[in-house]
ChimeraX commands (.cxc) that place a marker at each C-alpha (Angstrom):
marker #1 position 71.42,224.69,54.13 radius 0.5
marker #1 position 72.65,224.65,57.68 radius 0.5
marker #1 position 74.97,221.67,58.88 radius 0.5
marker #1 position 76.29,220.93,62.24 radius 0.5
marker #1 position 78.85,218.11,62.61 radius 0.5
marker #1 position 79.85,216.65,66.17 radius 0.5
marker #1 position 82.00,214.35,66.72 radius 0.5
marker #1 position 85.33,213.52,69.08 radius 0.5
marker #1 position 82.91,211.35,71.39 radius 0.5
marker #1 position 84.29,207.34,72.45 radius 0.5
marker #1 position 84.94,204.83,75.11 radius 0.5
marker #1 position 86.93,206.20,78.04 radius 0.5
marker #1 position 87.15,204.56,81.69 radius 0.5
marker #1 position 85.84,206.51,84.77 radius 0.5
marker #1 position 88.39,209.67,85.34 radius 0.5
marker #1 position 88.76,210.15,81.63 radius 0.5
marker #1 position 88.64,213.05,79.31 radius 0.5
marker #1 position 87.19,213.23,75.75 radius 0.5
marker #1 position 86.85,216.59,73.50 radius 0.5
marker #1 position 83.80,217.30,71.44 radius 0.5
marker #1 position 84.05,219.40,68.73 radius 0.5
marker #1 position 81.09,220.92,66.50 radius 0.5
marker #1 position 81.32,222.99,63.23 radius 0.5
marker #1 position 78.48,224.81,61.77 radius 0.5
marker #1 position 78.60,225.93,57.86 radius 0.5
marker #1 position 76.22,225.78,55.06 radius 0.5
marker #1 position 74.27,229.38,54.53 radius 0.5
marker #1 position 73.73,231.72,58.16 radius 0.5
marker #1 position 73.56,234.92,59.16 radius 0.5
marker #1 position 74.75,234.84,62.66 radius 0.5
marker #1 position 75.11,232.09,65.25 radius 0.5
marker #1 position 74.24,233.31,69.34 radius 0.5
marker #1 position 74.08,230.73,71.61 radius 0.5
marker #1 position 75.82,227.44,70.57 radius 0.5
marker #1 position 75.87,224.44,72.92 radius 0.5
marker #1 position 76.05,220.52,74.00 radius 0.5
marker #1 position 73.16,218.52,75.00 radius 0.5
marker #1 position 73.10,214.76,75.66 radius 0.5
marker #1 position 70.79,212.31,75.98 radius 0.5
marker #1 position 70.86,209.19,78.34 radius 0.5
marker #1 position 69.02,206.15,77.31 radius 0.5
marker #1 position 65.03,206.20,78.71 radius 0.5
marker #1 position 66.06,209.83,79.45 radius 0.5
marker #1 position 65.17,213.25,78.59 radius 0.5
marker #1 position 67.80,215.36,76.98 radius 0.5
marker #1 position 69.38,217.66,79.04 radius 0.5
marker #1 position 71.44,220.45,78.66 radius 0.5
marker #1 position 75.30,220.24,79.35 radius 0.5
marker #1 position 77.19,223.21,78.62 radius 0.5
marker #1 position 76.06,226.69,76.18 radius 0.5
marker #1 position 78.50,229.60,75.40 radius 0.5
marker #1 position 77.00,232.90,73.76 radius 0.5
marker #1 position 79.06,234.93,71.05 radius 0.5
marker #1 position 80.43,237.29,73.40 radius 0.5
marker #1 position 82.12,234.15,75.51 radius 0.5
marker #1 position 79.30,233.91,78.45 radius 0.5
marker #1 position 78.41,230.53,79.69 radius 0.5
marker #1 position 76.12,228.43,81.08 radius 0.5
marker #1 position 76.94,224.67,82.83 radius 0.5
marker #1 position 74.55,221.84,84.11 radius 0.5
marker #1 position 75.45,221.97,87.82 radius 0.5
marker #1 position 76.61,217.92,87.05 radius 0.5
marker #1 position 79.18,219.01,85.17 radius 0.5
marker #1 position 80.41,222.48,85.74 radius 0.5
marker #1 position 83.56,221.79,87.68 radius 0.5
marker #1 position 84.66,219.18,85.19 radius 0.5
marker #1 position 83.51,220.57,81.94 radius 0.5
marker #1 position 84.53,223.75,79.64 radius 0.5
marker #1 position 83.02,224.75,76.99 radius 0.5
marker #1 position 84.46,227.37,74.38 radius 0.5
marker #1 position 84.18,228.15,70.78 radius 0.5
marker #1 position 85.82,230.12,67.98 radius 0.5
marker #1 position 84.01,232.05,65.91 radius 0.5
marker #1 position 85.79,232.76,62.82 radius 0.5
marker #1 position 85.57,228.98,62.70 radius 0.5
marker #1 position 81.81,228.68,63.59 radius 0.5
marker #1 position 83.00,225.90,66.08 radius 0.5
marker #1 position 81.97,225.00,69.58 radius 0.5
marker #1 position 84.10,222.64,71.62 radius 0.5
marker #1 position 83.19,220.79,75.00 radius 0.5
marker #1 position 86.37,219.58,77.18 radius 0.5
marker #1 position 85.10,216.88,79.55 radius 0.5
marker #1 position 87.71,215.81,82.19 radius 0.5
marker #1 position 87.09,213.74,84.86 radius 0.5
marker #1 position 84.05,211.51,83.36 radius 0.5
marker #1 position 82.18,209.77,85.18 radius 0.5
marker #1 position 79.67,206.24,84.07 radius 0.5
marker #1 position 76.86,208.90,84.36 radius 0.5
marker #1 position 78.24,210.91,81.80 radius 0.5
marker #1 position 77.51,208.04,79.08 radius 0.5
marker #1 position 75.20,209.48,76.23 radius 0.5
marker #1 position 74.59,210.46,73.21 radius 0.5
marker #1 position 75.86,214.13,72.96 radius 0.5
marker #1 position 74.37,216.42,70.53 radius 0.5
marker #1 position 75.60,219.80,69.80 radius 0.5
marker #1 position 73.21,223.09,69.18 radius 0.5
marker #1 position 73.41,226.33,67.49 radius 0.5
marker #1 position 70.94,229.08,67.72 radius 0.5
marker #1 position 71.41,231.16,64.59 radius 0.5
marker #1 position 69.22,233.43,61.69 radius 0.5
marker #1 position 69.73,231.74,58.51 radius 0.5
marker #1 position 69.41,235.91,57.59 radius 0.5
marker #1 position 69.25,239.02,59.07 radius 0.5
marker #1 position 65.42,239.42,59.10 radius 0.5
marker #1 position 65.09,235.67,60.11 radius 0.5
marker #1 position 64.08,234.50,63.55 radius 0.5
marker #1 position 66.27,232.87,65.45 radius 0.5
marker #1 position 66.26,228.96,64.81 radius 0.5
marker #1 position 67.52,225.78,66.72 radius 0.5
marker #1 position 70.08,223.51,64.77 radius 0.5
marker #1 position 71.23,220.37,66.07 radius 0.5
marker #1 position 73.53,217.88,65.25 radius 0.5
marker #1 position 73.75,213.94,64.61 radius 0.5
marker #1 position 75.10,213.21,67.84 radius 0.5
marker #1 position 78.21,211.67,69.29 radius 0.5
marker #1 position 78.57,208.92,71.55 radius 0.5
marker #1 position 80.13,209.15,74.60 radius 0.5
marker #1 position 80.65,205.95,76.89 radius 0.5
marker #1 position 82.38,205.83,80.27 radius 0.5
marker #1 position 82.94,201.87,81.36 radius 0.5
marker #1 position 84.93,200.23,84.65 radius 0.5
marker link #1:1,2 radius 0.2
marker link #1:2,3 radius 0.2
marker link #1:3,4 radius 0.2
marker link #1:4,5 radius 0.2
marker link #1:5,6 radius 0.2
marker link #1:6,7 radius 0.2
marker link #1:7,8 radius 0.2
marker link #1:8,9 radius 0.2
marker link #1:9,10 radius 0.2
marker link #1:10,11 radius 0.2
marker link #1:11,12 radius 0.2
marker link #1:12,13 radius 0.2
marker link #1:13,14 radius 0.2
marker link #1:14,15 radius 0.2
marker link #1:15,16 radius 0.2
marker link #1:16,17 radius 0.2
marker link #1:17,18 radius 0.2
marker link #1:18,19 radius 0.2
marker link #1:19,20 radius 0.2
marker link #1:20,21 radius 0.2
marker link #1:21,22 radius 0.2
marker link #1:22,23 radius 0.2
marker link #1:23,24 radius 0.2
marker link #1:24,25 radius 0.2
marker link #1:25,26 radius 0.2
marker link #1:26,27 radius 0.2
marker link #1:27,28 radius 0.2
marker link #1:28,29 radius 0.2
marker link #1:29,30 radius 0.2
marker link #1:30,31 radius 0.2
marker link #1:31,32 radius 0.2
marker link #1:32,33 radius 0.2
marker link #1:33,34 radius 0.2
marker link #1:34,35 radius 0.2
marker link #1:35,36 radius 0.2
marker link #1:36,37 radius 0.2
marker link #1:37,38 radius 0.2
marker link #1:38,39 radius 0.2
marker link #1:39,40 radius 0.2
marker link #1:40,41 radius 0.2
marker link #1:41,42 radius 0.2
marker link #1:42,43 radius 0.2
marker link #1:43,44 radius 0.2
marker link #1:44,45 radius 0.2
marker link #1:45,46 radius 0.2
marker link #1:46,47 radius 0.2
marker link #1:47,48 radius 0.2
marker link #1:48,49 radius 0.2
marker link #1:49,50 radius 0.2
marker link #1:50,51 radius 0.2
marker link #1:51,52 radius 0.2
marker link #1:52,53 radius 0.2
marker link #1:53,54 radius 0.2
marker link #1:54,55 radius 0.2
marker link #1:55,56 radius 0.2
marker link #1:56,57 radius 0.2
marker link #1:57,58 radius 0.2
marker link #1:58,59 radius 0.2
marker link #1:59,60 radius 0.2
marker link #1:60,61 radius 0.2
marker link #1:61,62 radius 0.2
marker link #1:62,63 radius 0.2
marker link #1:63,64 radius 0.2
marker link #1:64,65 radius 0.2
marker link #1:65,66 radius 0.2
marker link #1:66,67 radius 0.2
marker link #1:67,68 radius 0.2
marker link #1:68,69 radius 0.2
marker link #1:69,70 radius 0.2
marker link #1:70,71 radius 0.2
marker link #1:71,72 radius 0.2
marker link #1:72,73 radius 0.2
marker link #1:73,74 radius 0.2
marker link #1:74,75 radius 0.2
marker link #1:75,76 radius 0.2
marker link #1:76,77 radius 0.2
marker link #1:77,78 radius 0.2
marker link #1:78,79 radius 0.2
marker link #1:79,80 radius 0.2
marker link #1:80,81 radius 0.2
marker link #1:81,82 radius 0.2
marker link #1:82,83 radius 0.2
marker link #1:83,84 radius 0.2
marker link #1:84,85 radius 0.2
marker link #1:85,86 radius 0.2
marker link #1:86,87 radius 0.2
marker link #1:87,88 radius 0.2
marker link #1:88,89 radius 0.2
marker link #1:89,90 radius 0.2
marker link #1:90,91 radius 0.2
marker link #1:91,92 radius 0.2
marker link #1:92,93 radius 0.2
marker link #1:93,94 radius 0.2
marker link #1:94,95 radius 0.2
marker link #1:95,96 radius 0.2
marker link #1:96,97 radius 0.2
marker link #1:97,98 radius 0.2
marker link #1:98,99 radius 0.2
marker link #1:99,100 radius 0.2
marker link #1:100,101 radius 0.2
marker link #1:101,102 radius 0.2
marker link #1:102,103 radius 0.2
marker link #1:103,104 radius 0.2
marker link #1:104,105 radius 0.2
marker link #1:105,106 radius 0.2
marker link #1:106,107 radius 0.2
marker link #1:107,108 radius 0.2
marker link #1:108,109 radius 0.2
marker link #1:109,110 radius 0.2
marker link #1:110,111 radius 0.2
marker link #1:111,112 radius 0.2
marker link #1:112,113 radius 0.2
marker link #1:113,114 radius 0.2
marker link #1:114,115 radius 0.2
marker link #1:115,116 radius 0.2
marker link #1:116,117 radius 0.2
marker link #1:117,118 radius 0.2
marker link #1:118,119 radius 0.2
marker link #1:119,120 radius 0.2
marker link #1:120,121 radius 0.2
view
């Protein structure tokens, strides 16, 4: 089995900063692309942040001068550093992997339970 657990998300006011942290383990061959994703309320998910193996990454345009993402392999973790929030920030953030349960697997979309994040005045 594969597992991914997020969590780190909360209540912070307007100018805040939260981390998000997600570890894979259970049974893989390799995780790629790992990532954060949230999802506003009578909104589509959208993508927030995704960092490849070898370091590259990607950033929602929202969020790119206020958000890092990084991750550490040897710990099959992914972490999200959100400074400067902002009330339209508030969602439910879910963390990704893209990984082969084994070598002659395709490559599959995990996703976690989801962590709240809520920015209030």
């Amino acid at each position: 089995q594969v597992q991914l657990v997020d969590s780190g998300g909360g209540l912070v006011q307007p100018g805040g900063s939260l981390r998000l942290s997600c570890a894979a383990s259970g049974s893989f061959f390799s995780i790629y692309v790992m990532g954060w994703y949230r999802q506003a309320p009578g909104k589509q998910r959208e993508l927030v942040a995704t960092i490849a193996r070898g370091g590259s990454t990607n950033y929602a345009d929202s969020v790119k001068d206020r958000f890092t993402i990084s991750r550490d392999n040897a710990k099959n973790t992914v972490y999200l550093q959100m400074n400067s929030l902002k009330p339209e920030d508030t969602a439910v953030y879910y963390c990704n992997a893209e990984l082969r349960r084994n070598s002659w697997s395709p490559k599959v979309d995990y996703w976690g339970q989801g962590t709240q994040v809520t920015d209030s005045s």
